[in-house]
VOLUM-68910 format. One line per 5 residues: number of its first residue (from 1); their letters; for each residue x, y, z of C-alpha. Coordinates in steps of 0.05 Angstrom, whole numbers, always signed. Example, Ala and Ser with C-alpha at 12.3 -4.5 7.8 and 13.67 -1.06 7.14 Angstrom:
residues 2
1 = AS = +246/-90/+156 | +273/-21/+143
***
This chain:
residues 148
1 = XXXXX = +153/+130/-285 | +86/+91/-313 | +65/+23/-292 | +17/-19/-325 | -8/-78/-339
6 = XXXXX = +27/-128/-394 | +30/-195/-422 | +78/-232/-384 | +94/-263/-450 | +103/-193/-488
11 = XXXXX = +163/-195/-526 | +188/-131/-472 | +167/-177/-408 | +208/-233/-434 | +269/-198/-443
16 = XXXXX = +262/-153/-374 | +252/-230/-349 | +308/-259/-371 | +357/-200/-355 | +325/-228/-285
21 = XXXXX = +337/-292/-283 | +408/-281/-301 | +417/-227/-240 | +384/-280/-193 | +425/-338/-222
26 = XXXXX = +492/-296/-211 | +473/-272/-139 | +441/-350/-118 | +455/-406/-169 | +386/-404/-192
31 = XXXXX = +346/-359/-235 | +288/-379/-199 | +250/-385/-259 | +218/-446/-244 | +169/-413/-189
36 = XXXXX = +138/-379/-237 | +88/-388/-301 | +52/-338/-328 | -8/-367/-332 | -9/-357/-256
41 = XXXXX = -20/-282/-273 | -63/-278/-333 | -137/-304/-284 | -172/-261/-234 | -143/-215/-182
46 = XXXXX = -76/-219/-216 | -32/-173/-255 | +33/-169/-296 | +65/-96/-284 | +118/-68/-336
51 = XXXXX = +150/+4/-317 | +166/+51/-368 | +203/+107/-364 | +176/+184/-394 | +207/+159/-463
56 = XXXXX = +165/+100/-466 | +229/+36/-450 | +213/-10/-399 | +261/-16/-342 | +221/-62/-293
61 = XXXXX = +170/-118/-284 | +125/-148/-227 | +74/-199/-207 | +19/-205/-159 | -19/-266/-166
66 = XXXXX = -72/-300/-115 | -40/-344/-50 | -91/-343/+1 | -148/-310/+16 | -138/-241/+32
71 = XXXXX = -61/-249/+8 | -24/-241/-58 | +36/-260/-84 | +91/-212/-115 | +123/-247/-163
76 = XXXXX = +183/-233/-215 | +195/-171/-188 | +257/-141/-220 | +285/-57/-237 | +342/-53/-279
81 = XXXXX = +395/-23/-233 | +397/+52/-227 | +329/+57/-267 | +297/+76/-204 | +236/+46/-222
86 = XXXXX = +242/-8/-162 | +202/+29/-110 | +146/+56/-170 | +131/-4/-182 | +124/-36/-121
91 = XXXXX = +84/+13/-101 | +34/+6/-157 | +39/-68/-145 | +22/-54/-79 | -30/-9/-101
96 = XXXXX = -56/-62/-151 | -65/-115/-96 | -95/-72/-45 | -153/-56/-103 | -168/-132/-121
101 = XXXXX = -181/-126/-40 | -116/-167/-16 | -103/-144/+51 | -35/-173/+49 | +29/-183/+3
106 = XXXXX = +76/-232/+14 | +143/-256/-28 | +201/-302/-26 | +275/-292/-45 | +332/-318/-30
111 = XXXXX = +361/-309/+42 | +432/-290/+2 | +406/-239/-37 | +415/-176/+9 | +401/-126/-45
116 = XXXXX = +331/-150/-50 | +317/-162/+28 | +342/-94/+54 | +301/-63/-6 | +235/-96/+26
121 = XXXXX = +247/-83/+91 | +258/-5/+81 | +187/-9/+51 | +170/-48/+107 | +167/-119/+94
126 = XXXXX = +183/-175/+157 | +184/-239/+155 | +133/-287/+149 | +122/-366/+160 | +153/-403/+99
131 = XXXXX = +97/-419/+57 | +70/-453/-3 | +137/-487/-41 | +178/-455/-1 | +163/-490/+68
136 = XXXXX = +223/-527/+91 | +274/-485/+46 | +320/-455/+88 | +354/-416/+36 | +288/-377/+28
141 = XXXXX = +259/-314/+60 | +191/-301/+64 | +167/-230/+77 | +103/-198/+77 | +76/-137/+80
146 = XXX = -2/-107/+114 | -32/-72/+57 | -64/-5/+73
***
């Protein structure tokens, strides 16, 4: 498995995208789309991850983009299910933030998508203040993770 940077609006990030926002719409009512533009991870101490597989197909995309200082952002993180390229690539998004000198990563999803929160918390994620948009939003978890 290979992760590395992409235009978020490559024709492959787009589709890995939308095959997202149609998981999250299914699990929450919302694709959650509108918390992100790409624009937001095109500047400085920022990235847009695509995995690949040996063969060269992406299965996988993921965000870290500037919140505060010392903390990033992960952002459209999505695997296609049983790709396994979940925990490669948010480890090299991880990896990523930790080398633009974030010392922390922090996300939001939705408190009803238990996939997604029991997949962060085996790679150690806990929860966090709500933050940013998400502040008063009770149907959100915030999670973060200390980068080492």
């Amino acid at each position: 498995m290979q992760c590395a940077p992409a235009d978020p609006d490559s024709p492959e990030a787009r589709v890995l995208v939308k095959e997202l926002d149609a998981a999250l719409a299914a699990i929450c009512g919302d694709s959650g789309s509108g918390s992100f533009d790409p624009a937001d991870v095109r500047g400085p101490c920022s990235v847009f991850l695509i995995a690949r597989d040996g063969d060269g197909l992406a299965l996988g995309c993921g965000a870290v983009r500037p919140l505060a200082p010392g903390v990033a952002e992960l952002k459209r993180m999505y695997a296609r299910p049983g790709s396994g390229a979940g925990l490669a690539l948010l480890k090299a998004l991880e990896a990523q933030a930790l080398a633009f000198g974030y010392r922390e990563l922090w996300l939001s999803t939705r408190c009803v998508n238990q996939r997604a929160l029991a997949f962060y918390a085996r790679n150690g994620y806990l929860p966090v203040a709500h933050y940013g948009r998400y502040v008063g939003r009770e149907e959100s978890a915030c999670l973060g993770k200390r980068l080492q």
